[in-house]
LOMI-822672 format. One line per field, with one value per atom (N, C-alpha, C, CB): z, x, y; atom name. Coordinates in steps of 0.05 Angstrom, whole numbers, m for minus. Glycine has a CB too. Layout:
% LOMI-822672
c3: Z,...
c1: X,...
c2: Y,...
name: CA,...
END
This chain:
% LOMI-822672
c3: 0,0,0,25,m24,m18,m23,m18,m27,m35,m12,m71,m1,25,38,51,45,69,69,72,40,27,21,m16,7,6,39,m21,51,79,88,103,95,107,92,116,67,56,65,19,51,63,93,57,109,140,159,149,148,151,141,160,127,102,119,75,139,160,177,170,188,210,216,208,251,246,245,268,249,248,217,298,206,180,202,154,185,185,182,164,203,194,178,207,167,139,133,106,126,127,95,133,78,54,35,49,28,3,m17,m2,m39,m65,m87,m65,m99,m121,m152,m124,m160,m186,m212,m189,m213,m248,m271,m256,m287,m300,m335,m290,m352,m380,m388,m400,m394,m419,m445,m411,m450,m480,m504,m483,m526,m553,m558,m569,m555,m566,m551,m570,m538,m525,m537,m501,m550,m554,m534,m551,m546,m523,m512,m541,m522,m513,m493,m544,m501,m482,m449,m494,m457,m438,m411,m451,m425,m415,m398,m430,m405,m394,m370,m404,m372,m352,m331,m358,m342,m311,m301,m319,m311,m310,m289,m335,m298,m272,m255,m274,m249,m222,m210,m221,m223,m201,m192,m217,m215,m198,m181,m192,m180,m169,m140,m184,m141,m107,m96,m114,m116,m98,m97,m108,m106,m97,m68,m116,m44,m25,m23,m23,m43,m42,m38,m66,m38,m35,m10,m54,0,37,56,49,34,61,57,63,41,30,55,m8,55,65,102,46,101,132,138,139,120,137,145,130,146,155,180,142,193,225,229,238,213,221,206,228,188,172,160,202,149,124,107,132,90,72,61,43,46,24,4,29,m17,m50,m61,m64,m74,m104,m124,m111,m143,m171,m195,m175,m211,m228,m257,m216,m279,m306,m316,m317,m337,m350,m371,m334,m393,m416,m414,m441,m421,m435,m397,m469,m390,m364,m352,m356,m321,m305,m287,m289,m288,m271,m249,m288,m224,m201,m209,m166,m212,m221,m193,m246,m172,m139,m122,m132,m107,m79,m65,m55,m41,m30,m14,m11,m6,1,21,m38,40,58,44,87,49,43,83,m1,89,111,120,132,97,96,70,117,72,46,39,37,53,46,38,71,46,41,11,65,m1,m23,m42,m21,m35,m47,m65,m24,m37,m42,m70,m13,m67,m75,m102,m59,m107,m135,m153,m129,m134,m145,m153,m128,m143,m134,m180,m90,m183,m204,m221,m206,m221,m244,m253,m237,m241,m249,m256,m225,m263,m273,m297,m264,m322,m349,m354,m370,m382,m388,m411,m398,m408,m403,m431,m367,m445,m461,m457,m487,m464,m456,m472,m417,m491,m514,m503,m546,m522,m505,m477,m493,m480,m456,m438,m460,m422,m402,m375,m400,m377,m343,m326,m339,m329,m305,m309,m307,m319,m313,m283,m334,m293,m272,m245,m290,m253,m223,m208,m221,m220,m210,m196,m231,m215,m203,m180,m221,m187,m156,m130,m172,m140,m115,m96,m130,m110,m105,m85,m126,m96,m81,m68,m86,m62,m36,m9,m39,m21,m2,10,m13,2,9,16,m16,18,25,53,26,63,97,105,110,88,107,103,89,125,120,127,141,112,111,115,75,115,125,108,148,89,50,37,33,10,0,m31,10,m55,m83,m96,m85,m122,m153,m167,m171,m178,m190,m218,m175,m237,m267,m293,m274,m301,m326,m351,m322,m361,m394,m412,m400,m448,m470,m487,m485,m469,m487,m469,m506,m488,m464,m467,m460,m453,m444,m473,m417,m479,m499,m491,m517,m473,m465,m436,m470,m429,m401,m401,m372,m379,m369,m378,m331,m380,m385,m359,m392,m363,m350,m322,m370,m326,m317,m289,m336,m301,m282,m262,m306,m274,m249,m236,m258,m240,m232,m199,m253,m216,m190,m172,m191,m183,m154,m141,m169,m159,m140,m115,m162,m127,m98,m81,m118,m97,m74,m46,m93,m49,m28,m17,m44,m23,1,m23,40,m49,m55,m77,m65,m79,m86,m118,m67,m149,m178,m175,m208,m188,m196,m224,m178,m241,m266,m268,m281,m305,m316,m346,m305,m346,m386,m395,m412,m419,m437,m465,m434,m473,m494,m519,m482,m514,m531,m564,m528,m569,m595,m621,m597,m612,m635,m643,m629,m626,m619,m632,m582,m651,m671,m669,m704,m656,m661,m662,m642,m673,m682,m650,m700,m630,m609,m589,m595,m602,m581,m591,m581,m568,m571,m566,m558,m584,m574,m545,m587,m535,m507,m489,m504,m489,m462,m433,m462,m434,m403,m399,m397,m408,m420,m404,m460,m412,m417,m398,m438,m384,m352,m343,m338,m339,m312,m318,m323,m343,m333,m326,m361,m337,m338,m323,m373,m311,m309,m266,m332,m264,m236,m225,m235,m195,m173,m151,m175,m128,m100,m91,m91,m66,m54,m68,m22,m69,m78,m106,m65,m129,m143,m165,m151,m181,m204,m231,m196,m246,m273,m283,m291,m289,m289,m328,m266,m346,m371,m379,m392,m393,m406,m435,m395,m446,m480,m490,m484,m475,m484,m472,m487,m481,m476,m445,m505,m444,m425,m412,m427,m401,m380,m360,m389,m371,m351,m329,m356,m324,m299,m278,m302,m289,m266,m266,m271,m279,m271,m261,m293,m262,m235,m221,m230,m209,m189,m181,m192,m187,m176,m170,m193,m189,m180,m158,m205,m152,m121,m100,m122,m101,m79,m70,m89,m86,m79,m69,m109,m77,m70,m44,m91,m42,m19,2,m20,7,19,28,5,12,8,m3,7,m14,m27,m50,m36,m64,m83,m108,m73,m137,m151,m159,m160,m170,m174,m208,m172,m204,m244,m243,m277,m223,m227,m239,m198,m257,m262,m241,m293,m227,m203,m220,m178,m214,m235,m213,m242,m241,m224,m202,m253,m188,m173,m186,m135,m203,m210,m208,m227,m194,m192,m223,m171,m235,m255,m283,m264,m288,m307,m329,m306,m340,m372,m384,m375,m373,m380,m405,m370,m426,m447,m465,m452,m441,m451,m464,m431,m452,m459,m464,m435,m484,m489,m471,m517,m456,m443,m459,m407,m478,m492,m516,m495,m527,m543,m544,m545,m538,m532,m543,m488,m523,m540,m566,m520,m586,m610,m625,m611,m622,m631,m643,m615,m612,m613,m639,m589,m632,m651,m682,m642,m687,m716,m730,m716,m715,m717,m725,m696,m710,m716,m739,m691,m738,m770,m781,m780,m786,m817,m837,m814
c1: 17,0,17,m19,40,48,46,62,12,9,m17,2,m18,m42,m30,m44,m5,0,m9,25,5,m4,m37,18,m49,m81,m101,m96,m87,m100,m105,m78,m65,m71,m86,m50,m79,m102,m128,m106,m142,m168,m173,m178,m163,m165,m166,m141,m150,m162,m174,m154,m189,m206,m225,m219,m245,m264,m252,m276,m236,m225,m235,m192,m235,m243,m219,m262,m197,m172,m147,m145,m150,m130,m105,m120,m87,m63,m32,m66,m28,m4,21,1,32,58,67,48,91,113,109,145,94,88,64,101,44,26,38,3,44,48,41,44,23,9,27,m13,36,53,32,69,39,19,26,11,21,32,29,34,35,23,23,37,4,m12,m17,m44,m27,m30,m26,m18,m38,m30,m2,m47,13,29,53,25,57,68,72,57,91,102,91,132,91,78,109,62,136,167,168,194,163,158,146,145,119,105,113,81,129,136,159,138,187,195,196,200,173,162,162,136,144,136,157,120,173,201,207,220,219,232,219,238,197,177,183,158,187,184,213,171,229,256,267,259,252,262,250,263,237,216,231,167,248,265,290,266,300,327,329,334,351,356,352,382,352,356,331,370,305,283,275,262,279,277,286,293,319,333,322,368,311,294,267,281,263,231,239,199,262,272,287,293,283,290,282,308,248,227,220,209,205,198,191,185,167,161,160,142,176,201,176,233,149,134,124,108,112,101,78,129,60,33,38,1,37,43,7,87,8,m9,m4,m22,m7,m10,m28,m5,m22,m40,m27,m46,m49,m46,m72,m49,m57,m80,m71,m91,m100,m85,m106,m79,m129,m156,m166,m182,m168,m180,m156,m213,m165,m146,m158,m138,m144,m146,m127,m141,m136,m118,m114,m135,m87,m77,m70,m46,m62,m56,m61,m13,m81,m92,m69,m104,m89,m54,m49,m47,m24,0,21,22,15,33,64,23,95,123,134,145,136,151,183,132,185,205,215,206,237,236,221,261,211,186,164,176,150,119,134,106,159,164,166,186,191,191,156,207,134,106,97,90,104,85,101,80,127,139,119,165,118,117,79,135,68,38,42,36,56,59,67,65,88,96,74,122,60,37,15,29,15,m9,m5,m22,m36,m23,m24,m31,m12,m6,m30,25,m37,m59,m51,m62,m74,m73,m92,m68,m98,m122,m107,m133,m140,m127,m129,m145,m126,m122,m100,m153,m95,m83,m86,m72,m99,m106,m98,m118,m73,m57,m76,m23,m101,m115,m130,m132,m146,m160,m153,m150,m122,m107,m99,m68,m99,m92,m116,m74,m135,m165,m163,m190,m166,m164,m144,m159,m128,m97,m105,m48,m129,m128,m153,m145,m172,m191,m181,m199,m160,m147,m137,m137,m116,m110,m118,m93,m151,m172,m182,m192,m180,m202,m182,m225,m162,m138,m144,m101,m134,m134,m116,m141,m102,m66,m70,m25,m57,m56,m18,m84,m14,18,24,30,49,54,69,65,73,81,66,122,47,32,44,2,45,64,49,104,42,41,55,23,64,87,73,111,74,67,86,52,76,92,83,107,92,86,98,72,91,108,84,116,67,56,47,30,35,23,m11,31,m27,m53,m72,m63,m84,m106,m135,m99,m141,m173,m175,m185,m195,m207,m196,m196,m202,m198,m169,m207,m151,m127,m107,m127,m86,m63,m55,m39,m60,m49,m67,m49,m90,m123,m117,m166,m113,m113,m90,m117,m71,m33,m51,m5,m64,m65,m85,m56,m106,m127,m102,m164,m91,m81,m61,m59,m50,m22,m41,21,m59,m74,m83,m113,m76,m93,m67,m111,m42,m21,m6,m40,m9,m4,14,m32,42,55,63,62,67,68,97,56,109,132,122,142,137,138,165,139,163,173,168,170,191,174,197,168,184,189,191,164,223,227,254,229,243,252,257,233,286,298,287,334,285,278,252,284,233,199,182,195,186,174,143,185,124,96,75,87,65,44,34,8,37,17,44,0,71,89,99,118,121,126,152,110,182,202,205,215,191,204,182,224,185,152,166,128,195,208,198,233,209,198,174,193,146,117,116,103,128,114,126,111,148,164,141,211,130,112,88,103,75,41,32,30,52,49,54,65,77,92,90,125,85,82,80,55,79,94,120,91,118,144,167,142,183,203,206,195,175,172,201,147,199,223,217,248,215,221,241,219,244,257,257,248,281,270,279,273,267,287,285,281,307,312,327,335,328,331,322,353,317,302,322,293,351,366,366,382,357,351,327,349,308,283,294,262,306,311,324,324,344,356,343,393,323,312,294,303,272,255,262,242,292,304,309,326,321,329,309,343,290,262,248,241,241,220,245,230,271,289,294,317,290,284,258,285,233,222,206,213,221,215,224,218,247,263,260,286,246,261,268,272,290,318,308,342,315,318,344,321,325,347,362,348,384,414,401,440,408,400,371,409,362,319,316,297,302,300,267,303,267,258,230,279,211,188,177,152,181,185,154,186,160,127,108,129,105,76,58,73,34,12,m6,m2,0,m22,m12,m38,1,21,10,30,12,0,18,m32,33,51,52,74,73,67,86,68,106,130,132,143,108,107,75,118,65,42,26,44,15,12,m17,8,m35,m48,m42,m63,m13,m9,m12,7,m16,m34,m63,m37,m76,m105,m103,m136,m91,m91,m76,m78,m57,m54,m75,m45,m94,m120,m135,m138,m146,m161,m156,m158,m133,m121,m122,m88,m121,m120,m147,m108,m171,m201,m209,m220,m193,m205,m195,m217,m176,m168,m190,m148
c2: m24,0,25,0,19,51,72,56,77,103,109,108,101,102,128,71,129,153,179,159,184,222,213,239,198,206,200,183,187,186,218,168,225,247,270,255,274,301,293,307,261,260,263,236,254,251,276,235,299,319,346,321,337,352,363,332,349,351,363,329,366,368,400,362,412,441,457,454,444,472,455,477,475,468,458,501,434,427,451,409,461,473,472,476,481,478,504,464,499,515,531,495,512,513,510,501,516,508,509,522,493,482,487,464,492,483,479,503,460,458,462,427,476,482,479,508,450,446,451,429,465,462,436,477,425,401,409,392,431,439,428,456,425,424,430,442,453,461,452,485,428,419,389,424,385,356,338,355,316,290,288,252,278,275,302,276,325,344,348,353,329,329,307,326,283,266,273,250,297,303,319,304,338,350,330,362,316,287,276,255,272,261,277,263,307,326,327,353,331,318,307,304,283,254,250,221,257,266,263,281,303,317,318,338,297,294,263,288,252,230,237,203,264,277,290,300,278,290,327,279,340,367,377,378,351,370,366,367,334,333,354,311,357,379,401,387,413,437,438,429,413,420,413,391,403,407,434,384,453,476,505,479,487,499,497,492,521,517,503,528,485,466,433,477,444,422,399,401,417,399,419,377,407,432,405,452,423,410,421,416,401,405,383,383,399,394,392,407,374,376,381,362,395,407,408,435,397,394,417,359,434,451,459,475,478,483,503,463,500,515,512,492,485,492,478,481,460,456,428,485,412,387,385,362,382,374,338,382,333,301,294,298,308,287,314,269,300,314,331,290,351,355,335,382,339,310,331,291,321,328,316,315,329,316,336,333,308,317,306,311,281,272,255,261,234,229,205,227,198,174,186,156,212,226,232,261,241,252,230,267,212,193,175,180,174,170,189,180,217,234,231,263,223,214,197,195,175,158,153,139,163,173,188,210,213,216,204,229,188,171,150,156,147,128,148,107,172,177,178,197,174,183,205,175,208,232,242,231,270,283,308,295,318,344,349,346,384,392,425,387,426,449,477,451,496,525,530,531,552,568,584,578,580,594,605,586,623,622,636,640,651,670,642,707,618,592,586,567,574,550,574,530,604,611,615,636,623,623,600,624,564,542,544,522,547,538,561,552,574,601,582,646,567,551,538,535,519,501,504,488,530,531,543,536,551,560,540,574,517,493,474,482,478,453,442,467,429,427,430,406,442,449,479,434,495,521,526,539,536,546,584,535,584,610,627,609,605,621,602,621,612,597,608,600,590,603,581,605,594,574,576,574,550,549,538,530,555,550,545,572,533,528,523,508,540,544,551,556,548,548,569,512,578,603,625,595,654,663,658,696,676,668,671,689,654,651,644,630,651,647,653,614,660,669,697,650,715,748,737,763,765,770,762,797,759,748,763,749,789,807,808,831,804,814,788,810,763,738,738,706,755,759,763,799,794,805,810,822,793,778,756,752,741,719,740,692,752,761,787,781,794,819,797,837,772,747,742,714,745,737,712,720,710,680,693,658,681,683,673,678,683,669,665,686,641,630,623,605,626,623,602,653,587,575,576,557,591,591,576,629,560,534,547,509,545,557,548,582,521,504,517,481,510,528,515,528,488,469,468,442,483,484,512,486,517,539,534,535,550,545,567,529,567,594,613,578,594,597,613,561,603,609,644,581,653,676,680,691,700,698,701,713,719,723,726,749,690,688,690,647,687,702,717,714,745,775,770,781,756,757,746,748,726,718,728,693,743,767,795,781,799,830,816,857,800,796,769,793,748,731,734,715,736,727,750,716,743,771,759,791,776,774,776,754,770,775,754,771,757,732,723,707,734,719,716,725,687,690,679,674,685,665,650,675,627,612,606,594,607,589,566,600,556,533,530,503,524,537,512,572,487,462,439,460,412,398,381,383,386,383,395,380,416,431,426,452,411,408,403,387,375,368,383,349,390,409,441,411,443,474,463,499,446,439,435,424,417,413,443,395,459,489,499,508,505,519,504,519,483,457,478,396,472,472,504,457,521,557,552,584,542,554,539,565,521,506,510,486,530,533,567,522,578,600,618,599,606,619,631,597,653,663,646,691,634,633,640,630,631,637,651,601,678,688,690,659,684,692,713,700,732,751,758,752,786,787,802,804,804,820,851,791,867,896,897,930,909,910,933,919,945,947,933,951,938,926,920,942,937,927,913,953,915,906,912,878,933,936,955,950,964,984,985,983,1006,1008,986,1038,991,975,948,972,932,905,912,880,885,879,851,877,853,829,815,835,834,818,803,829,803,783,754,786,744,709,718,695,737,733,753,742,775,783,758,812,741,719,706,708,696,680,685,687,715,731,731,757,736,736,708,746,685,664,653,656,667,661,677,667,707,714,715,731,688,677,666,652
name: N,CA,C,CB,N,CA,C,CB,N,CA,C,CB,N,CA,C,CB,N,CA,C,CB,N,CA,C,CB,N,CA,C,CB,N,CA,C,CB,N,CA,C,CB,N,CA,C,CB,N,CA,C,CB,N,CA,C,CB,N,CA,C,CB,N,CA,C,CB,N,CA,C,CB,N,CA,C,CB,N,CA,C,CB,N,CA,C,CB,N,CA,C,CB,N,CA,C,CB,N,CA,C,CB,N,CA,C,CB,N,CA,C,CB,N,CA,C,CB,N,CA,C,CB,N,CA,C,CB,N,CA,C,CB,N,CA,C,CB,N,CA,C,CB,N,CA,C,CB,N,CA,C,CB,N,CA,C,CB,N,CA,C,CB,N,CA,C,CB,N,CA,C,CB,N,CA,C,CB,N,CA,C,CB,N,CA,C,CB,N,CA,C,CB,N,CA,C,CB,N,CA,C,CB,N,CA,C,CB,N,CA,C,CB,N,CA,C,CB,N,CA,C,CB,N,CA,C,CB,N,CA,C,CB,N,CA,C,CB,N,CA,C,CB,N,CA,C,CB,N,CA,C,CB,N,CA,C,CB,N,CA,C,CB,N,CA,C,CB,N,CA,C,CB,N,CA,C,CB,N,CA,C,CB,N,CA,C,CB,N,CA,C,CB,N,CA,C,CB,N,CA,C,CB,N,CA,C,CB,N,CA,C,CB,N,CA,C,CB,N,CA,C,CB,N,CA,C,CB,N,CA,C,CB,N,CA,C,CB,N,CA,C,CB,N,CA,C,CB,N,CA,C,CB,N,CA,C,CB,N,CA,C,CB,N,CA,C,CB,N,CA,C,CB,N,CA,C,CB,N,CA,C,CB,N,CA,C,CB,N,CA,C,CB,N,CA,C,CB,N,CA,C,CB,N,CA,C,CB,N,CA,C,CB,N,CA,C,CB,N,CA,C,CB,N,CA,C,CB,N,CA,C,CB,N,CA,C,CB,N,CA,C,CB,N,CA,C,CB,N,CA,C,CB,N,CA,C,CB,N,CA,C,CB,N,CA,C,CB,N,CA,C,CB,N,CA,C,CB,N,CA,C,CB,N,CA,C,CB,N,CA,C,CB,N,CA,C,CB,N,CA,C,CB,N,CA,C,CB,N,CA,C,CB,N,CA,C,CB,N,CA,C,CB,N,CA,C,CB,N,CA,C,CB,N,CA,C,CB,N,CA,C,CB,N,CA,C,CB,N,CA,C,CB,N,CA,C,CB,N,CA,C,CB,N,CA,C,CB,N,CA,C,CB,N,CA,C,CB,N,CA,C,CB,N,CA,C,CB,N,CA,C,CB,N,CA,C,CB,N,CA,C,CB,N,CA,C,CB,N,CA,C,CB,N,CA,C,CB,N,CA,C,CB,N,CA,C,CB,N,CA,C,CB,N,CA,C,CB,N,CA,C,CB,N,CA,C,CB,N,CA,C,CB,N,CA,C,CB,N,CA,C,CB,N,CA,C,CB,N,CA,C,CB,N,CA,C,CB,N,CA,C,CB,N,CA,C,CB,N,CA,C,CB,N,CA,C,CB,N,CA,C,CB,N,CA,C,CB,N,CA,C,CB,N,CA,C,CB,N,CA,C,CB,N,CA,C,CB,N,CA,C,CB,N,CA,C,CB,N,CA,C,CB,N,CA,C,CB,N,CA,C,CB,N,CA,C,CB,N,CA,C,CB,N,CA,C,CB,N,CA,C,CB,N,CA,C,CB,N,CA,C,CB,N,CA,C,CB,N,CA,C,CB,N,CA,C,CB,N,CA,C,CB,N,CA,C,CB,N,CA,C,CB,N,CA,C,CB,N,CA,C,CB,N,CA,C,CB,N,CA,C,CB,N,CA,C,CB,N,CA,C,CB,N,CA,C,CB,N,CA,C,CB,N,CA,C,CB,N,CA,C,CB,N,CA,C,CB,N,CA,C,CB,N,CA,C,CB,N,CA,C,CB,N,CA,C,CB,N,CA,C,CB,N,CA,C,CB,N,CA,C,CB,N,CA,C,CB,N,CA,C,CB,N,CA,C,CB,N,CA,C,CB,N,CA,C,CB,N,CA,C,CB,N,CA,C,CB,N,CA,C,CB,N,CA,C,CB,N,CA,C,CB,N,CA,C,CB,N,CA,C,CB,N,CA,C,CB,N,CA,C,CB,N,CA,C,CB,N,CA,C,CB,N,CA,C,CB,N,CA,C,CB,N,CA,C,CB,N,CA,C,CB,N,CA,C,CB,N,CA,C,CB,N,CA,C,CB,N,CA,C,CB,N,CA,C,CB,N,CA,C,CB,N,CA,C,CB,N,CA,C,CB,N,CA,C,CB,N,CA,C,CB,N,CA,C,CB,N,CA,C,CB,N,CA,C,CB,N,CA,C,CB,N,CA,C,CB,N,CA,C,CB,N,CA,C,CB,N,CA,C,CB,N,CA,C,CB,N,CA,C,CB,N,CA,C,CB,N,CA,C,CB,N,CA,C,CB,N,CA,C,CB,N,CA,C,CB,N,CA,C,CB,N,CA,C,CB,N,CA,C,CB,N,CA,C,CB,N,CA,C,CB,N,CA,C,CB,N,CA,C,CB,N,CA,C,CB,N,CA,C,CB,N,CA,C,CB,N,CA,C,CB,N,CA,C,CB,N,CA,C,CB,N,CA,C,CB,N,CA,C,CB,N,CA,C,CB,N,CA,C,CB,N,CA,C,CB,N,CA,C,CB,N,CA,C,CB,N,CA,C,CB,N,CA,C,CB,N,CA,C,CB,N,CA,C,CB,N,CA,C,CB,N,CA,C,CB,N,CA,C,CB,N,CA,C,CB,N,CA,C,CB,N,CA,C,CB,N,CA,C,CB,N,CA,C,CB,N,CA,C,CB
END
């Protein structure tokens, strides 16, 4: 039964009247999309499961006051599926579990792009969790910007006006030319995407990089730490400035429908 532990405890205290305390809320947000290679998608899962049986994320989550944290998983594109409940990691067996809990799920697409969808969803979820933590962050990842639902900018900043922290990951594979994608979706999730205290963007611009940028990204932000090269996202609250366009994903969309 070794996946009983992490779904006991989320279920077991779901009822309960006082949330579970943690050092951490989680939510991994993952792109599924169309415009995402299936070899792509597989790697994603890969750095996951990993990067949750590498020592660097136990000692990460031991050097918290109260040395656990709750993670979630999440697949989205157009909308958003939670793929594993929250799951307590308090050591390297709850992680090791919560690996392996993912490697057995399948692998999932789901069309359109939607980043204000999945943060709306992940804001859901970490309202209704049964763990309550004392830094709460979504960690998203994507290879476009926003094509459906309110604009990027508008769910940036309901989500952090609430205390909840955006981590970005933009996916920017050299070999990966696609109508939907954009040269500089860094650029586009550091103005329109990531906010709060700490927040960073993280890229990756080869298919050898997943692993060890999820590993770097779980272990900052599990911890903490600010990454090594994060680019930090200016604090304006509204992000529309003139400088950047944050509606490019939906005039994309648009041009695309009146062809």
């Amino acid at each position: 039964m070794l996946l009983a532990a992490p779904y006991l405890l989320a279920a077991g205290t779901a009822g309960t009247q006082e949330p579970v305390a943690v050092d951490l809320q989680l939510v991994l947000a993952v792109d599924v999309s169309y415009s995402i290679g299936l070899d792509e998608l597989r790697l994603q899962r890969t750095g996951y499961v990993e990067a949750f049986r590498r020592p660097e994320i136990v000692r990460a989550v031991g050097t918290g006051r109260l040395g656990r944290i709750a993670v979630t998983y999440v697949e989205w594109g157009g909308k958003a599926v939670q793929v594993l409940p929250w799951t307590l990691i308090e050591g390297q067996q709850s992680a090791a579990q919560f690996a392996e809990a993912l490697r057995r799920q399948p692998i999932r697409r789901i069309s359109f792009t939607s980043i204000s969808n999945v943060l709306a969803f992940a804001r859901r979820l970490i309202h209704l969790s049964p763990y309550r933590g004392s830094r709460r962050v979504i960690d998203i990842s994507g290879d476009g910007p926003n094509n459906a639902g309110v604009p990027a900018p508008v769910a940036r900043n309901s989500t952090v006006a609430q205390g909840i922290v955006i981590d970005g990951l933009a996916i920017m594979l050299r070999d990966k030319p696609d109508s939907a994608s954009i040269p500089d979706l860094d650029a586009y999730y550091n103005q329109c995407v990531v906010g709060g205290e700490g927040a960073f963007v993280m890229k990756v611009s080869e298919a050898s990089q997943f692993s060890a940028a999820i590993l770097a990204k779980l272990t900052a932000e599990i911890s903490g730490l600010k990454v090594s090269g994060a680019r930090q996202p200016r604090p304006e609250p509204a992000g529309y400035a003139p400088s950047y366009n944050c509606f490019i994903g939906e005039e994309m969309q648009e041009r695309s429908i009146g062809r």
